[in-house]
C-alpha positions as CSV (number, residue, x, y, z in Angstrom):
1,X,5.4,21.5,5.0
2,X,5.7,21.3,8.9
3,X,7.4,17.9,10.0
4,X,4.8,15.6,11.4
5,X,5.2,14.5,15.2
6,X,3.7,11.6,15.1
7,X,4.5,9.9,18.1
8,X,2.8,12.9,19.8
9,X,-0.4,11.9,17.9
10,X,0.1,9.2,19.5
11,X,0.1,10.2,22.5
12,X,-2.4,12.6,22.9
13,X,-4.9,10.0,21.1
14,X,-8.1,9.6,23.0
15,X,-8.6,6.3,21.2
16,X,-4.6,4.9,22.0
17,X,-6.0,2.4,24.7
18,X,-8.7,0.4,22.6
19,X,-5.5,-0.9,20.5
20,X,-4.6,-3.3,23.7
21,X,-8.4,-4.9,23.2
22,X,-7.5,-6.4,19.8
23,X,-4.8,-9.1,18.6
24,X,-2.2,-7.7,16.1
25,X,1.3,-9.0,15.4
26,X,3.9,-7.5,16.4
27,X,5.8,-7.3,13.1
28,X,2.6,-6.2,10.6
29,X,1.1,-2.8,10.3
30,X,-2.4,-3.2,9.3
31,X,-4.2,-1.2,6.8
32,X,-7.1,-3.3,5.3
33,X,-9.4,-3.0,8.0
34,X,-12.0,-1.9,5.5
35,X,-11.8,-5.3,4.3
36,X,-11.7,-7.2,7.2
37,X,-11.3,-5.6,10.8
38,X,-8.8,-7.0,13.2
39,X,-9.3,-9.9,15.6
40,X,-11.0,-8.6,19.1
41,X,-9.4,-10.9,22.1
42,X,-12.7,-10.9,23.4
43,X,-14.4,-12.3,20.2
44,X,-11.4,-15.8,21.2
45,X,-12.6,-16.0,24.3
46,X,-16.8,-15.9,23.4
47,X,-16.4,-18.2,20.3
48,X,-14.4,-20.1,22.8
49,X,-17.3,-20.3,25.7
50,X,-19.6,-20.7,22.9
51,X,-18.4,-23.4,21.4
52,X,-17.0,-25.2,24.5
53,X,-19.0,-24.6,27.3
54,X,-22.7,-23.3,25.8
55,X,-22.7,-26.4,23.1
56,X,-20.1,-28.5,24.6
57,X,-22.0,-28.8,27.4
58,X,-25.4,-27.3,27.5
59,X,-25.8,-28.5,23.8
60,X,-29.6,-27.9,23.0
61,X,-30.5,-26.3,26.3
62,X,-28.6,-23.6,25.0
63,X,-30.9,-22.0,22.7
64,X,-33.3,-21.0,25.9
65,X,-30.6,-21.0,28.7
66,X,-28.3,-18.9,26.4
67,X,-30.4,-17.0,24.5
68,X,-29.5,-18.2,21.4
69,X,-32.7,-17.5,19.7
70,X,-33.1,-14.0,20.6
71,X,-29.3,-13.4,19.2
72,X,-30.9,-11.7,15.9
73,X,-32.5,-9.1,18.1
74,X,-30.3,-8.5,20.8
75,X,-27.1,-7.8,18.1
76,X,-29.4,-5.9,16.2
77,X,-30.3,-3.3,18.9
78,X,-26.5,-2.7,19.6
79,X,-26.0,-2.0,15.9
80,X,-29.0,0.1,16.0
81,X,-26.9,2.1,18.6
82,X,-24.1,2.7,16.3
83,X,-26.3,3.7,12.8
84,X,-29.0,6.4,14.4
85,X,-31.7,3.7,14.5
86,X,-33.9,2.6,16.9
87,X,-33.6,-1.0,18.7
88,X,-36.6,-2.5,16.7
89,X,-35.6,-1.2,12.9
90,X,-32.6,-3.3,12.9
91,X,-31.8,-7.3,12.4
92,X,-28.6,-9.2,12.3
93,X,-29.0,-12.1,10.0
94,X,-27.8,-13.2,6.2
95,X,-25.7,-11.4,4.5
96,X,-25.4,-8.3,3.0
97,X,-26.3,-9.9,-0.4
98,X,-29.1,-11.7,0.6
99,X,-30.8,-8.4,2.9
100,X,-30.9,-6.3,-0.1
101,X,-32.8,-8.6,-2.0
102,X,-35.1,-8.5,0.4
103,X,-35.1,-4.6,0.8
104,X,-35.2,-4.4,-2.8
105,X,-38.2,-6.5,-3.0
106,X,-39.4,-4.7,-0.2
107,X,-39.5,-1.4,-2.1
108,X,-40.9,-2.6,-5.2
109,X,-43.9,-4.1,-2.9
110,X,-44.3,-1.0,-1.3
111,X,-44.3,1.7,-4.3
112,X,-43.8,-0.2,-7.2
113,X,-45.9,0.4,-10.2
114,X,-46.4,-0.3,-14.1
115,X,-45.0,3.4,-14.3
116,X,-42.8,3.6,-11.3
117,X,-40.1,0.7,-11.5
118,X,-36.5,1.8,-11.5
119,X,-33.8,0.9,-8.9
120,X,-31.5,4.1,-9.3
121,X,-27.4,3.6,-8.8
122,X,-24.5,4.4,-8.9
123,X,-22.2,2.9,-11.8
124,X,-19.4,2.7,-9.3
125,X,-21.5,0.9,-7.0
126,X,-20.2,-2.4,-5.2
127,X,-20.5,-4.8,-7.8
128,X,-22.9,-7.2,-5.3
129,X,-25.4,-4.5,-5.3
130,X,-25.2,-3.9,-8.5
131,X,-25.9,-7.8,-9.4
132,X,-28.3,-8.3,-6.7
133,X,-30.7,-5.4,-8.7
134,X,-30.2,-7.4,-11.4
135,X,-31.1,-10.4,-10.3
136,X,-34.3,-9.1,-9.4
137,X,-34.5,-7.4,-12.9
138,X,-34.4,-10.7,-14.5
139,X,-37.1,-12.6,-11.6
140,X,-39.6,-10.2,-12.1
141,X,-39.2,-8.7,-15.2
142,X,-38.2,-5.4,-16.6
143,X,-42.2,-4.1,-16.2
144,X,-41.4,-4.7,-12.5
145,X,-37.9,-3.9,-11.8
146,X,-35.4,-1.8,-13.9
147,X,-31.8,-1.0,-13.1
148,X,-30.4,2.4,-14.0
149,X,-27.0,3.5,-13.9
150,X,-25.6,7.4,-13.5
151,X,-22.5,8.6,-12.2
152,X,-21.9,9.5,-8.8
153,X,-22.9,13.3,-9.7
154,X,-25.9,13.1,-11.1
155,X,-27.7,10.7,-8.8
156,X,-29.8,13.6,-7.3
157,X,-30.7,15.1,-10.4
158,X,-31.6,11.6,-11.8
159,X,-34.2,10.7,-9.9
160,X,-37.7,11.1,-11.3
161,X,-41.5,9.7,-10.9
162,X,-39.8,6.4,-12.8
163,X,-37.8,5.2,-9.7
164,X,-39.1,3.2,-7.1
165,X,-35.6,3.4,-5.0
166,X,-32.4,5.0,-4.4
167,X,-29.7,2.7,-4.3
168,X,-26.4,4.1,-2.5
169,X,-23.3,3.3,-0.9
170,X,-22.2,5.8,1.6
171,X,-19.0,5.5,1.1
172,X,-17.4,4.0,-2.4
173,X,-15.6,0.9,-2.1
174,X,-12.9,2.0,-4.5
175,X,-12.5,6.0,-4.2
176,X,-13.9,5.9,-0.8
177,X,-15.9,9.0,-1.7
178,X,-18.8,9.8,0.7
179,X,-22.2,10.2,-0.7
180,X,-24.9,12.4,1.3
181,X,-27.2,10.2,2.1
182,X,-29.6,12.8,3.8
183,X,-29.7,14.9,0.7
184,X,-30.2,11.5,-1.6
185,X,-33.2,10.4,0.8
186,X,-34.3,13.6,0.3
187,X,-34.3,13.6,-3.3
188,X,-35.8,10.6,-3.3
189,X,-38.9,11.4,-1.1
190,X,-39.4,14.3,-3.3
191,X,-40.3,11.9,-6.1
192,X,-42.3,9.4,-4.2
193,X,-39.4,7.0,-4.2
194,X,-37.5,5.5,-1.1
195,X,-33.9,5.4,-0.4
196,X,-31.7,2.0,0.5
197,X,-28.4,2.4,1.7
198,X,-25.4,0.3,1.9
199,X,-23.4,0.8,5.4
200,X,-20.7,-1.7,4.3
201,X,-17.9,0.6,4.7
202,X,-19.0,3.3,7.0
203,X,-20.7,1.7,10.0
204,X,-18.5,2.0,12.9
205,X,-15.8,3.9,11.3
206,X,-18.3,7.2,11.2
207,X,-21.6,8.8,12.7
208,X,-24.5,7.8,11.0
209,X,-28.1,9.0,11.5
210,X,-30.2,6.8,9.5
211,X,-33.7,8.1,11.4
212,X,-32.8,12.0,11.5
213,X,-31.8,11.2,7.2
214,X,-35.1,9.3,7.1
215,X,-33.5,6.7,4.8
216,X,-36.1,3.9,4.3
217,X,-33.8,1.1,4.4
218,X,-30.1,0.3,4.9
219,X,-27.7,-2.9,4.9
220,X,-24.4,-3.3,6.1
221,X,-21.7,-6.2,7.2
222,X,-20.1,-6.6,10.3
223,X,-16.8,-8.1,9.2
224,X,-15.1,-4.8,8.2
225,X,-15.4,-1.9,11.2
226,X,-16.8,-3.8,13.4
227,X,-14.6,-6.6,13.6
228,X,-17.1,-9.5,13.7
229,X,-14.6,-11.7,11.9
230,X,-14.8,-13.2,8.1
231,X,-18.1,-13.8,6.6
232,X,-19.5,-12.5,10.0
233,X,-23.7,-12.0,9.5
234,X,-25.0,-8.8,7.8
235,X,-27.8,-6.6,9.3
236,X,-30.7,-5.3,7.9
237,X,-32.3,-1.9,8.8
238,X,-35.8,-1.1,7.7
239,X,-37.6,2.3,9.3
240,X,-40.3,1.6,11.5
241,X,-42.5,3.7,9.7
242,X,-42.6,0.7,7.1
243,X,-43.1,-2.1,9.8
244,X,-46.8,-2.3,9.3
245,X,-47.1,-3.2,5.6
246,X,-43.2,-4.8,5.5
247,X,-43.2,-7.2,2.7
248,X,-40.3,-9.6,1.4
249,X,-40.6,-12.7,-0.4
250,X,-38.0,-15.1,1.5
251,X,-40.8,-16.5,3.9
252,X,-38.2,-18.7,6.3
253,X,-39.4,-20.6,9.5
254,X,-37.7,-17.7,11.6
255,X,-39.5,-14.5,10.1
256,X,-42.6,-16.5,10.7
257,X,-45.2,-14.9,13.5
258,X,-44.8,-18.4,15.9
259,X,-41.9,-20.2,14.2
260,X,-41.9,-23.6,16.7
261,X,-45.9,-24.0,16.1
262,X,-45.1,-25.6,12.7
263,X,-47.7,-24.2,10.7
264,X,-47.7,-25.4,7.3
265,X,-49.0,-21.6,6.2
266,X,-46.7,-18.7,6.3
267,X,-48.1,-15.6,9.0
268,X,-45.0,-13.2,9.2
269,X,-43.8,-11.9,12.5
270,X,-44.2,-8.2,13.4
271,X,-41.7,-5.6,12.6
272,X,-38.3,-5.9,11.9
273,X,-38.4,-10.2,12.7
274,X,-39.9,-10.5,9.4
275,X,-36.3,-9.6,8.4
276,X,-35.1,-13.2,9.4
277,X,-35.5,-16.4,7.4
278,X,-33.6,-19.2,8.6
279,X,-31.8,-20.4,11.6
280,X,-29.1,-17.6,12.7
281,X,-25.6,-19.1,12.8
282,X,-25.1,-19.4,16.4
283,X,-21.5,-19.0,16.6
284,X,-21.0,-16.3,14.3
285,X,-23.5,-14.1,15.5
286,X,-21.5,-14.4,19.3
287,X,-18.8,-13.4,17.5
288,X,-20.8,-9.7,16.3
289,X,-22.5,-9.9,19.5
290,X,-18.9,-9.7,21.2
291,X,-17.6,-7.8,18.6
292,X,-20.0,-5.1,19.5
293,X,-18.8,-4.3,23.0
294,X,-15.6,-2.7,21.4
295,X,-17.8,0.2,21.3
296,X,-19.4,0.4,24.4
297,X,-17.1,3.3,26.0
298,X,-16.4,4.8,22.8
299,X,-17.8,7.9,20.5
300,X,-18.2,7.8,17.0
301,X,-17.4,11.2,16.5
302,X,-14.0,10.5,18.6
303,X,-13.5,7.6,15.8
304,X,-14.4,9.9,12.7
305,X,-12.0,12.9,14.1
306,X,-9.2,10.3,14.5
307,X,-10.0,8.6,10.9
308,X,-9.7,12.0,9.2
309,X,-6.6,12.4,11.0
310,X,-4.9,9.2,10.3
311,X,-6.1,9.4,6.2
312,X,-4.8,13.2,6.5
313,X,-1.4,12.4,7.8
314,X,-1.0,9.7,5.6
315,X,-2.1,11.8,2.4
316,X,0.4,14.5,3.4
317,X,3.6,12.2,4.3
318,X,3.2,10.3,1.2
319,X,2.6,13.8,-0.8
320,X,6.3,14.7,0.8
321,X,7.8,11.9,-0.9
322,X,10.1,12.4,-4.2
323,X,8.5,10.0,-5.9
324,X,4.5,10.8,-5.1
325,X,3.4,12.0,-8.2
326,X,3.6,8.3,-9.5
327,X,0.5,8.3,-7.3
328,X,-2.6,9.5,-7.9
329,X,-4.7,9.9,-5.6
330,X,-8.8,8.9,-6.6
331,X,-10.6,9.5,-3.2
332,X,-11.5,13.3,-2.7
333,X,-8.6,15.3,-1.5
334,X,-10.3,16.7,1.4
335,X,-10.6,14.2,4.7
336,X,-14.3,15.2,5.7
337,X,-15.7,14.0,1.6
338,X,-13.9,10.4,2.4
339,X,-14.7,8.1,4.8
340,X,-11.6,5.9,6.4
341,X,-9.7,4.6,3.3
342,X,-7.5,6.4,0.6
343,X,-6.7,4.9,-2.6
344,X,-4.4,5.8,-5.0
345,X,-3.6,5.3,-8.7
346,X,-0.7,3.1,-10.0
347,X,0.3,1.0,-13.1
348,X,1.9,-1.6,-10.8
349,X,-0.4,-0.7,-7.9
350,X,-0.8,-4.6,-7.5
351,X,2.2,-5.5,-7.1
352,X,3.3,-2.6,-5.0
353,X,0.7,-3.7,-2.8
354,X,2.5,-7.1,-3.0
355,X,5.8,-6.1,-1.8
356,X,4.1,-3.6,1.2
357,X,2.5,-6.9,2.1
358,X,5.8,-8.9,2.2
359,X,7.3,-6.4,4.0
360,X,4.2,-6.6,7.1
361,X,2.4,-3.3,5.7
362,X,-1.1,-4.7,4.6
363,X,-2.9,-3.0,2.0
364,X,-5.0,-4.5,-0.4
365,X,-5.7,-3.9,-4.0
366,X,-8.5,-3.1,-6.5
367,X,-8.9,-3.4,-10.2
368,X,-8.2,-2.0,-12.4
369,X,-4.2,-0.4,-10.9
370,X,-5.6,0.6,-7.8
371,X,-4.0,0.3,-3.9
372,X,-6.0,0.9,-0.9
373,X,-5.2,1.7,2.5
374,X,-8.0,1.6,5.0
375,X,-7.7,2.7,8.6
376,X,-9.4,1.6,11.8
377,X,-9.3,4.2,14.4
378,X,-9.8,2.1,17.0
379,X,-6.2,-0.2,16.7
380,X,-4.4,2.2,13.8
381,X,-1.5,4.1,15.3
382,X,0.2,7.0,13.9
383,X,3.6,6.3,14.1
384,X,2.2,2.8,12.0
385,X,1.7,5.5,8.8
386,X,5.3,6.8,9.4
387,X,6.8,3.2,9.6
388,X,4.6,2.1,6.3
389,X,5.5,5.1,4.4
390,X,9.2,4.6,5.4
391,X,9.0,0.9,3.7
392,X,6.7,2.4,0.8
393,X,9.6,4.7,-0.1
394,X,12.1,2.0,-0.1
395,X,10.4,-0.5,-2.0
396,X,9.9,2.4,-4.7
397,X,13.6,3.7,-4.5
398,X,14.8,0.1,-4.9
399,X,11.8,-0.9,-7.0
400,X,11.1,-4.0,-5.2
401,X,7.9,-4.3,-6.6
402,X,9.3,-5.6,-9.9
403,X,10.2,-8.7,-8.5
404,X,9.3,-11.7,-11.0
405,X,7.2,-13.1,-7.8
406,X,4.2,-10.1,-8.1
407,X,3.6,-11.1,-11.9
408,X,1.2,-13.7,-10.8
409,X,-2.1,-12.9,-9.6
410,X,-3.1,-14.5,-5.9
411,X,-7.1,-15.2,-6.1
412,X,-8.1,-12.9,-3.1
413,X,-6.3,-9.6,-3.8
């Protein structure tokens, strides 16, 4: 195997200057961005202003003179940007939980029949998807809503005049496999059915065309790859070829048509504002909305050619290692079927992860003996995966990672 130069990836990366926008400590080498994205300095300083000088001062005023109430809208256009959507199909609001019960509901409202009444998924799904289904399962009934289950494989093949919707997450949370979404919205189309899509761990880490795939409707967070900060507010994308008979049950004060006329019945707002329910969380949603501009000088095929590169180089300097066939490796082999994350197999794989962590090399880890390592093109560096596999192959020489301490389970792993 040629020796890796990775300080000359380094320097010939067209993405090497966006590092100096975000705030990272000095002695940690972060690879969990696919959990939760770094901090962007300019996120500080607008939570800051909001907080201090729109509320401190202008308190109330704020919602007119700031633009507060339009926030929704305005965040959901430059999202729309980044997923191949237009400006109108997309929301921010919620979370990603509580959009896909909408979209769900949406579907079933839109196609649904006696006959026609599965939600079709993946048994790998996120788990929140998964439960979300069957929540609706249990609300309306099995005549109304029915959750099937097939491997990743056979989704295409699985779908028949029984399903109402497609339910897929472009890129698995565990194996970080990537699912065609195009070919699954065409599969589903074919049947009469729709197709929802889960963004969670693809949107602005890769290209994504949700109009060209015509995927009906799509979810996704904002705390992950786009750096919005913890329990930052989902988005919500539903085509605008469904605007016009758009139907889901949470009927709040803000999806309403004329939400400060205080009408004690319910008209819905056009479009995509139907989307909305309550009151958007002010500061938060400045948070995405400053998040965003991260992106504004930046191409997403740039950040997808550098992801593959960082997941490549790290596959192929751990695969160098004496000890590497301990690991085995669960997302596809080759960088293009992945999206920005490789995980690997280990029986101590949690504690592992553990010892990387004490050390300032943040991974994070998934049941069952798994270890993940996300990368975020826009503040990963290569000569970061040379340094981490350095302290990877001295905790496993030295086996570290049997230290009494990692025994013990930590709540958040």
């Amino acid at each position: 195997m040629n020796q890796i130069d990775y300080a000359r990836l380094d320097r010939d990366d067209p993405l090497a200057h966006k590092r100096e926008i975000f705030e990272l400590p000095n002695d940690t080498i972060y690879f969990d961005g696919n959990s939760l994205g770094a901090l962007p300095k300019i996120v500080a300083q607008t939570v800051n202003e909001t907080t201090r000088e729109q509320w401190g001062n202008d308190l109330i005023k704020s919602w007119n003179q700031h633009d507060w109430v339009n926030l929704p809208t305005i965040v959901g256009a430059k999202i729309a940007h980044l997923i191949g959507a237009q400006s109108n199909e997309v929301i921010c609001c919620d979370s990603i939980s509580v959009n896909l019960f909408k979209v769900i509901c949406a579907a079933i409202n839109a196609v649904g029949s006696e006959k026609r009444r599965v939600i079709l998924s993946t048994r790998d799904n996120f788990p929140t998807d998964l439960y979300m289904v069957q929540g609706v399962e249990s609300f309306l009934g099995q005549q109304r809503c029915e959750l099937k289950l097939v491997d990743e494989a056979e989704l295409v093949d699985a779908v028949d005049e029984r399903t109402v919707a497609v339910l897929a997450t472009e890129v698995n949370f565990r194996t970080g496999r990537r699912l065609d979404l195009q070919q699954l919205s065409q599969a589903a189309h074919a049947q009469g059915a729709l197709m929802i899509a889960d963004l969670a761990h693809s949107a602005g880490v890769m290209p994504i065309q949700l109009s060209q795939w015509q995927v009906d409707y799509a979810v996704g967070c904002t705390y992950k790859y786009l750096n919005a900060g913890p329990g930052a507010p989902a988005f919500v994308y539903v085509s605008q070829r469904h605007h016009a008979k758009l139907k889901q049950p949470l009927q709040g004060w803000f999806g309403h048509l004329n939400p400060f006329a205080f009408e004690p019945e319910y008209q819905s707002a056009k479009g995509i504002r139907q989307m909305l329910v309550g009151t958007p969380p002010v500061i938060s949603m400045q948070a995405v909305n400053a998040a965003l501009e991260c992106f504004n000088d930046v191409s997403l095929a740039q950040v997808r050619a550098k992801s593959m590169q960082l997941t490549h180089t790290f596959q192929q300097s751990l695969a160098a290692q004496d000890w590497s066939s301990d690991f085995e490796l669960i997302s596809p082999s080759h960088a293009e079927q992945r999206g920005s994350q490789l995980s690997y197999a280990h029986p101590n794989a949690y504690e592992i992860c553990q010892a990387l962590i004490e050390r300032g090399v943040i991974a994070d880890f998934r049941a069952p003996n798994y270890i993940r390592f996300g990368f975020a093109p826009l503040y990963n560096q290569f000569q970061e995966v040379e340094r981490a596999i350095a302290i990877l192959a001295d905790i496993m020489s030295t086996e570290a990672y049997r230290d009494p301490r990692w025994q013990t389970r930590s709540t958040v792993t």
